[in-house]
N, C-alpha and C positions, 0 to 999 in steps of 0.2 A: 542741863545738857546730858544724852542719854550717850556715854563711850560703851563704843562695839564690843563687845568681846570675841578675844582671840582665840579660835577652833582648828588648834594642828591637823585632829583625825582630819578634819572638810577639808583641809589644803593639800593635806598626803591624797585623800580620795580622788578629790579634785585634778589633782596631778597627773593620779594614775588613768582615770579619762583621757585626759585631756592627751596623753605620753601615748596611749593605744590607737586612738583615735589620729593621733598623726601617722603611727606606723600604718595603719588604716590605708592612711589616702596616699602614703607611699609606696604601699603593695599596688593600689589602683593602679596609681600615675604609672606603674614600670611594667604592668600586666599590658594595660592600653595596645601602646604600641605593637605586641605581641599580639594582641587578639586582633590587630587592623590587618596584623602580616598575614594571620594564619587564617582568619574569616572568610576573607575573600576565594581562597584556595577549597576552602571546608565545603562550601556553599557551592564551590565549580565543581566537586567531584560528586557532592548529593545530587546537582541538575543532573549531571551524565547517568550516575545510577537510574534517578528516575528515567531519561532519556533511554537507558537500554532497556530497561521493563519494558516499557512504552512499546519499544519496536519488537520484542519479544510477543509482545500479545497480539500487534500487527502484523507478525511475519503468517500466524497464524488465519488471522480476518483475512489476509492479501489470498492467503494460498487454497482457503473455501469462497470466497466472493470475488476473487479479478483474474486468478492466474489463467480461466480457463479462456480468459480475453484478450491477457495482457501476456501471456506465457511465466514461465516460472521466472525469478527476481527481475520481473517485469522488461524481458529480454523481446516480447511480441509475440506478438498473435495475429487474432483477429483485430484489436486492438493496438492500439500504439504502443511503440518501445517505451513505457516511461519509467525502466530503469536501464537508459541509455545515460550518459553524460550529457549530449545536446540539451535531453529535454529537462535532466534534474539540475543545471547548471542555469536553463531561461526560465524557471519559474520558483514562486516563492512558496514555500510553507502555507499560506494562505490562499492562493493560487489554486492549491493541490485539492486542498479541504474542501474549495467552492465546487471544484469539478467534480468530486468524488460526492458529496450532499447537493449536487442541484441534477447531476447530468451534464449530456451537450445536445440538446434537441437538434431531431432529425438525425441522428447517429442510434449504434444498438447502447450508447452507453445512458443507460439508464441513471435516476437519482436513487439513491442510496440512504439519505436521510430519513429519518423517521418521519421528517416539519416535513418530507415533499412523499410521502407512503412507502418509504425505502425502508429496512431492517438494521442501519448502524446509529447509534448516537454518536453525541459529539465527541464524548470520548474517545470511541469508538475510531470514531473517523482518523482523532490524532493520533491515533495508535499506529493507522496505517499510513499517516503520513512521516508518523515517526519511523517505520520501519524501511520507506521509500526513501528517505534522507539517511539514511544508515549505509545504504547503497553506494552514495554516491562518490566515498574517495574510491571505491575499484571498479564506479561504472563503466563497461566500452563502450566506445563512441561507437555511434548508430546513425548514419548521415540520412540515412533511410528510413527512422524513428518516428515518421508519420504514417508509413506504408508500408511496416515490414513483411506484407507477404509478397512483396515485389522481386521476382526471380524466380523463384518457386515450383515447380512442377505440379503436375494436377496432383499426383499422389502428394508431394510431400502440403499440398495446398487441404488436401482430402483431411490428412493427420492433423492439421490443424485445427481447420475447421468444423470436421463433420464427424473425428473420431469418438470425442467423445459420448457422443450420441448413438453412432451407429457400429460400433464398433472396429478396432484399427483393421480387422480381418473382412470386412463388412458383413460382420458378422449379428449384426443388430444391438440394441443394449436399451438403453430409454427411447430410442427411436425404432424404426422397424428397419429391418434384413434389406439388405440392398444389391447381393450378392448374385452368383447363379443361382436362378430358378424362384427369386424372390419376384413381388409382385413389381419392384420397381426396372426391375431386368425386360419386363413387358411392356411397359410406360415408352413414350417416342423421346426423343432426345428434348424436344420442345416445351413436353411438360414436365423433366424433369428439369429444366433450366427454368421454366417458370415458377415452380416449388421453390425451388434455393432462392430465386431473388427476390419471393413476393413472400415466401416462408406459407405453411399450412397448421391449423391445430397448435400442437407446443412448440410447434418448429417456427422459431425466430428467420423475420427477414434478412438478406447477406446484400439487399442491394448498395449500403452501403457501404458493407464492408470489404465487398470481392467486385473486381470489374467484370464487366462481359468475357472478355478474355478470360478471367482467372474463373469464372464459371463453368464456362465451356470446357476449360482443360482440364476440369475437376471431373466434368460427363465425359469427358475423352476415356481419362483414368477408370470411371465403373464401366464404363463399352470393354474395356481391356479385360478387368478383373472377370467379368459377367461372360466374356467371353473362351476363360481358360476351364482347361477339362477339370471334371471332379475327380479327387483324390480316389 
């Protein structure tokens, strides 16, 4: 029979493992709790940081590719109020995305996706969706937020729609002079109602987006302007 021999140093070593090794897993067990408390917290305020980048870089995309649709923090235009509360209150995040990457055929709102020959990636898109959710604890309600140019006067319908094109003075700009003594001051009322609603060259169609009414009182307005003396 082979008796073991007795090794203090291995049992003192042994000890001192074994003594670490528990303090170990009672640092763990008492951190735990602590990182369940604080994780969940750490993790909500890195989403919100990314979440304000996000709308930071879309307030940006919104204000070169919609506002001149949508008007500035998406208050209306030619375009829908969608940063009205009706409209950011009935539709989802994803909702937003589709519309802004596919369009709404038969409307001027074009698609915007790169997948359908538009200029924004998907990123892209949630940047400006992010930035439109950003809006919405101080959106004002817009009951009117499918038709905001309803009320309107020709001029103030003019400044919407046509200024930045032709300038607020009709003075011309990417479009041509509309003014006295330009060539549209010669034009009969009929073809220039036909130009706005059937659009010409760069000039986008408005028949959907202005009524007959709001057309004509737009031609009211340059009979007016066209008609005052020169300075």
């Amino acid at each position: 029979m082979v008796l073991e021999r007795h090794d203090p140093e291995l049992e003192r070593s042994t000890y001192r493992w074994f003594t670490a090794f528990s303090v170990l897993l009672l640092v763990f067990a008492a951190a735990f709790p602590v990182y369940r408390a604080v994780e969940p917290s750490r993790r909500a305020e890195a989403r919100e940081s990314r979440q304000q980048e996000l709308a930071a870089v879309g307030e940006q995309l919104y204000e070169g590719t919609c506002a001149s649709c949508h008007g500035a923090e998406g208050a209306g235009g030619i375009g829908p109020a969608i940063g009205s509360a009706e409209f950011l209150s009935s539709t989802t995040d994803e909702q937003i995305a589709a519309l802004v990457a596919a369009g709404v055929p038969g409307t001027q709102m074009s698609a915007y996706s790169v997948d359908f020959g538009g200029s924004l990636t998907s990123t892209q898109i949630s940047a400006v969706v992010a930035y439109l959710r950003s809006l919405e604890d101080g959106a004002p309600s817009n009951p009117q937020w499918r038709q905001p140019l309803q009320g309107l006067t020709g001029g103030e319908l003019y400044q919407v729609a046509c200024a930045q094109c032709h300038g607020t003075d009709l003075e011309g700009g990417v479009g041509p002079r509309l003014g006295r003594g330009s060539d549209a001051a010669e034009d009969d009322d009929d073809e220039i109602i036909r130009r706005i609603r059937l659009g010409r060259d760069e000039m986008p169609s408005f028949a959907n987006a202005l009524t007959d009414e709001q057309i004509r009182s737009i031609v009211d307005f340059l009979r007016e302007e066209q008609a005052k003396p020169r300075n």
